[in-house]
N, C-alpha and C positions, 0 to 999 in steps of 0.2 A: 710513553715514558720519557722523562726529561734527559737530557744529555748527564747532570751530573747525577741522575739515577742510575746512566747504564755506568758509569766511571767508577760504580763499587765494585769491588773483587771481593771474591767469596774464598776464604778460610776455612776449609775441611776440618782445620785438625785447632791446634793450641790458635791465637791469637799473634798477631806480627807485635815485634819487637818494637818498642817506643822508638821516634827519629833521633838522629843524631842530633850532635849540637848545631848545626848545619839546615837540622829541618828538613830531613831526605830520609822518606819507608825507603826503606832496601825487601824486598820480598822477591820471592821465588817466581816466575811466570814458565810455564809451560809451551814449549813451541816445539813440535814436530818430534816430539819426544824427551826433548832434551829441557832442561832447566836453564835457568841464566838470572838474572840478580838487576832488578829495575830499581832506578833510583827515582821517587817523582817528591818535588821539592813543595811545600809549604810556606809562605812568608806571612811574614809577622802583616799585622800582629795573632794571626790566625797560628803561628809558629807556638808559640805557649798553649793552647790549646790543643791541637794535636802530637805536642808532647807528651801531653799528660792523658790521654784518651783514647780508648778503641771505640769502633761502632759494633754496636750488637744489634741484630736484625731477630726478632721472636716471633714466629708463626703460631700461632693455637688455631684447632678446627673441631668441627665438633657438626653433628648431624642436623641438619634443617629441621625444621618440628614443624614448620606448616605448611598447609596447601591453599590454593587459590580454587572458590567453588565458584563453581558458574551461577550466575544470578537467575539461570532459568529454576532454578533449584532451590529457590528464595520466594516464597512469599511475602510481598509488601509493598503498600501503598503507599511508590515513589518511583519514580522514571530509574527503574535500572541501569540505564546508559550513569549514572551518576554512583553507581553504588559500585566500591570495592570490598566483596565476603572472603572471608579467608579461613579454615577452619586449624584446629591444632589434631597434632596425628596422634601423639599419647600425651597422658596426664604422668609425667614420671619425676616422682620425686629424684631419682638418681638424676635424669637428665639437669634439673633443675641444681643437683649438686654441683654437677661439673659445672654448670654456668656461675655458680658463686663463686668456684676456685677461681675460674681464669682469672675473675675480678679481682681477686686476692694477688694473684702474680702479675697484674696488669699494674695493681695497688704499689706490690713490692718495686716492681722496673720504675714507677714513676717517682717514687720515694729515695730509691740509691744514683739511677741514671740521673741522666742530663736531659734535657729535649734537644732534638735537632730535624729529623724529615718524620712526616708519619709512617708509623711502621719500623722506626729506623732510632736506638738508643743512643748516646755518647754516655759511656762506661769510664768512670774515672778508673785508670789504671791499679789505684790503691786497694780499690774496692774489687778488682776482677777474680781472682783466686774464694772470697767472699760470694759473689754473686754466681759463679759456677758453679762450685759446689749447693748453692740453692737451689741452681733453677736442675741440677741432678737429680735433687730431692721430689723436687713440684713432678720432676719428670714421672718418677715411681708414686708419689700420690695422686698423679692425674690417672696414673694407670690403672691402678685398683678400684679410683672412680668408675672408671668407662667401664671397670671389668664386671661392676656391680649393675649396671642399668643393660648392658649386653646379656647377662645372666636373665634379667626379669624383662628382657624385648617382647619374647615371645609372648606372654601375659599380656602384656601392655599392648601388645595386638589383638587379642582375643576382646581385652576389653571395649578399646577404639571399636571394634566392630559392633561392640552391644551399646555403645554409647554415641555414638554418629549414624546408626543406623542408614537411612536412605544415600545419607553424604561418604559413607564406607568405602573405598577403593583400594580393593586388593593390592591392586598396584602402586599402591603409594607405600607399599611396605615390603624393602626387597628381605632380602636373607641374610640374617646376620651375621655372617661373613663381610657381608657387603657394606651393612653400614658399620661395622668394624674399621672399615678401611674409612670411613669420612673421618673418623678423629684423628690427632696430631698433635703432638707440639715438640718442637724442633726449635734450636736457635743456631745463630751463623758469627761468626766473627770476620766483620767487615773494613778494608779501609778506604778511606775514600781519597779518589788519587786520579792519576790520568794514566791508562795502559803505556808500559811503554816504547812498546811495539807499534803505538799509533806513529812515533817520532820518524819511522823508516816509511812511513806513510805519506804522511804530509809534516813536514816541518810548523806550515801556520797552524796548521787544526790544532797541534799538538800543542804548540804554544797559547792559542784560544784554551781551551780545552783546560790547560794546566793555570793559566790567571783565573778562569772560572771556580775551577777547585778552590784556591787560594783567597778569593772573594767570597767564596761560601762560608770557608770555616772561618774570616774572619769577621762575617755578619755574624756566624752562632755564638761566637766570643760575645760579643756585645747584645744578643740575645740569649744568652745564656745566664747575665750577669742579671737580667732586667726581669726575670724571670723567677730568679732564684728572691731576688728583694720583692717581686709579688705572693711569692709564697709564704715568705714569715710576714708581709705586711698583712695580710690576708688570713694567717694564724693568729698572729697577736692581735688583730683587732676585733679576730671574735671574741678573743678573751676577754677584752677590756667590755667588750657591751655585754659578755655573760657576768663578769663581774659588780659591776654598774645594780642598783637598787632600782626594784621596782616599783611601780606607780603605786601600789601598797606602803613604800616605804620598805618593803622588806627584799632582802638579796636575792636575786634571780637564779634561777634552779641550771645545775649547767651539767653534761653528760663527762663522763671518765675522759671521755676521746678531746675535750675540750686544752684539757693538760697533755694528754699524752701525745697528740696528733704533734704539737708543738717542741716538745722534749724532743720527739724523732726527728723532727728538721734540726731541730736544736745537735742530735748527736751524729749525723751526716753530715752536718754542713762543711766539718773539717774534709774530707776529700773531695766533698761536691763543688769546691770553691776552686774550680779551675782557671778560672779567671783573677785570682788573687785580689779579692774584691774589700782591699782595708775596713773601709767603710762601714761594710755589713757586716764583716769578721767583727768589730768592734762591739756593736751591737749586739750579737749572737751570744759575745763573753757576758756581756751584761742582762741578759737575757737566761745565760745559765747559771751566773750567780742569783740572780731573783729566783729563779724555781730547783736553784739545787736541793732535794732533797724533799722537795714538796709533792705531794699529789692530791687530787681532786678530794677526797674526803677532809684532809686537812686545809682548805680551801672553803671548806661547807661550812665547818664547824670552830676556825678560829678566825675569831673577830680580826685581830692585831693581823693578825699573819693574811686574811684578805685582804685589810686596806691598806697593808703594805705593797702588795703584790701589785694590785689595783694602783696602785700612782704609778709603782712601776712601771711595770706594762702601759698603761696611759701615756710616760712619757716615750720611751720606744714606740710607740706606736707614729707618735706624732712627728718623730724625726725619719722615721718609717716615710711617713705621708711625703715629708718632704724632697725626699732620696728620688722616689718616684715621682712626681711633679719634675724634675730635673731631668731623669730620662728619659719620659715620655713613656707612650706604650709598646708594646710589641707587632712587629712587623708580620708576623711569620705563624701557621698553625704547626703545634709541632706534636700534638695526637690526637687520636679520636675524638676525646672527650671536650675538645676547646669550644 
């Protein structure tokens, strides 16, 4: 674990109160029973940033589905020393459910949040009372999920056992109590700061320690911004080559998610611009004047109204193109999916 991994503190309860004007968390720390009030300071330009920003940490877990067979237990003509078998334990549509969900709420965090470490969200402030109440909700629909495939375990054993025959191991299936307990989903509200209990420690560490922080959230400011312009350059330019005529000469067939995916950055982008990024903001206006009011059927089927849209989009795109050329790429992976 990196040093400014261990410098997150964990929030039990509500989320810490935005910094001063100063750029100083004041939070609660725990020492030998007693509470006391840490100040750990932030400077610009990383200071606009964690003004406007908590970190949200979301765990989801969920039960392993396969096992590792031994290749003595493989017939085939190939140097086993080369071959990795693996078999799956049930065939469970429910399992298969919760696995879509997460994605859904992995969809939602990447869609409202910010990126910053993997594993690890920047929550625009505006948006927090919004995204808590959501992830309340995913809370009691992931439950009813789990509580649906835990109900049909036992089945789902009996079957494994008529369907793996020879590869069948009892023991790959404890008792549903047990794998009850491998699911999860939890979230934390985190800030990231320097303890400041380290300062009665070592004065340098603590002063290390605290320019690190400060260097951190000022790279995510500046990857945060680069991030956010590859995401509508990346939107709009699919649209502009869904909209584009095909080698037929006839307009190219394009999915609901083509429009929609866009509108939604399109309607975040006001609190996800943490970084007060003019530029894109401009753009975005432009951007929702061309599709206000439009969606993908009426896209299909009016001429006037696609090759309007169609220039439009085309030329955003292209000042898009150039935004990025200017900042270059991103330094930093900031989830799973990168």
């Amino acid at each position: 674990m990196t040093t400014e991994a261990q410098s997150l503190l964990v929030f039990p309860g509500p989320p810490p109160a935005a910094p001063g004007a100063d750029g100083l968390f004041e939070f609660p720390i725990a020492h030998n029973g007693s509470e006391s009030s840490a100040a750990i300071g932030i400077s610009a330009p990383g200071i606009d940033l964690a003004k406007k920003t908590v970190c949200i940490k979301v765990r989801m877990s969920t039960m392993g589905n396969t096992r590792k067979v031994s290749t003595a237990q493989i017939e085939a003509d190939a140097d086993k020393d080369l071959l990795r078998v693996s078999k799956q334990l049930v065939d469970s549509e429910e399992l298969k459910a919760i696995s879509r969900f997460d994605g859904e709420i992995r969809r939602f965090l990447y869609n409202v949040c910010l990126p910053f470490e993997i594993g690890i969200h920047l929550l625009p402030i505006a948006a927090l009372q919004t995204v808590e109440q959501r992830l309340r909700q995913f809370a009691e629909d992931r439950r009813r999920l789990v509580d649906a495939f835990l109900a049909a375990y036992p089945s789902l054993c009996q079957e494994a056992a008529k369907r793996l025959r020879g590869l069948y191991n009892p023991a790959d299936y404890p008792p549903v109590e047990d794998v009850a307990r491998e699911f999860g989903f939890s979230w934390q509200y985190v800030s990231f700061g320097v303890p400041d209990q380290l300062k009665a420690i070592s004065q340098e560490v603590w002063e290390q320690e605290r320019e690190k922080a400060a260097e951190r959230m000022a790279e995510a400011s500046t990857e945060i911004q680069t991030i956010l312009r590859e995401s509508m350059a990346r939107l709009v330019q699919h649209m502009a080559d869904r909209l584009k005529e095909g080698p037929d000469g006839k307009p190219l067939r394009f999915k609901e998610t083509t429009v929609s995916n866009l509108v939604e950055f399109l309607a975040n982008f006001e609190f996800r611009n943490v970084t007060d990024d003019n530029e894109l903001q401009t753009l975005v206006a432009q951007a929702r004047e061309l599709l206000h009011g439009v969606n993908a059927d009426d896209l299909r089927t009016t001429g006037d109204l696609r090759t309007n849209v169609q220039h439009g989009i085309a030329v955003i795109a292209a000042q898009l193109d150039t935004m990025l050329t200017r900042t270059g790429g991103r330094k930093f992976r900031f989830n799973e999916e990168d």
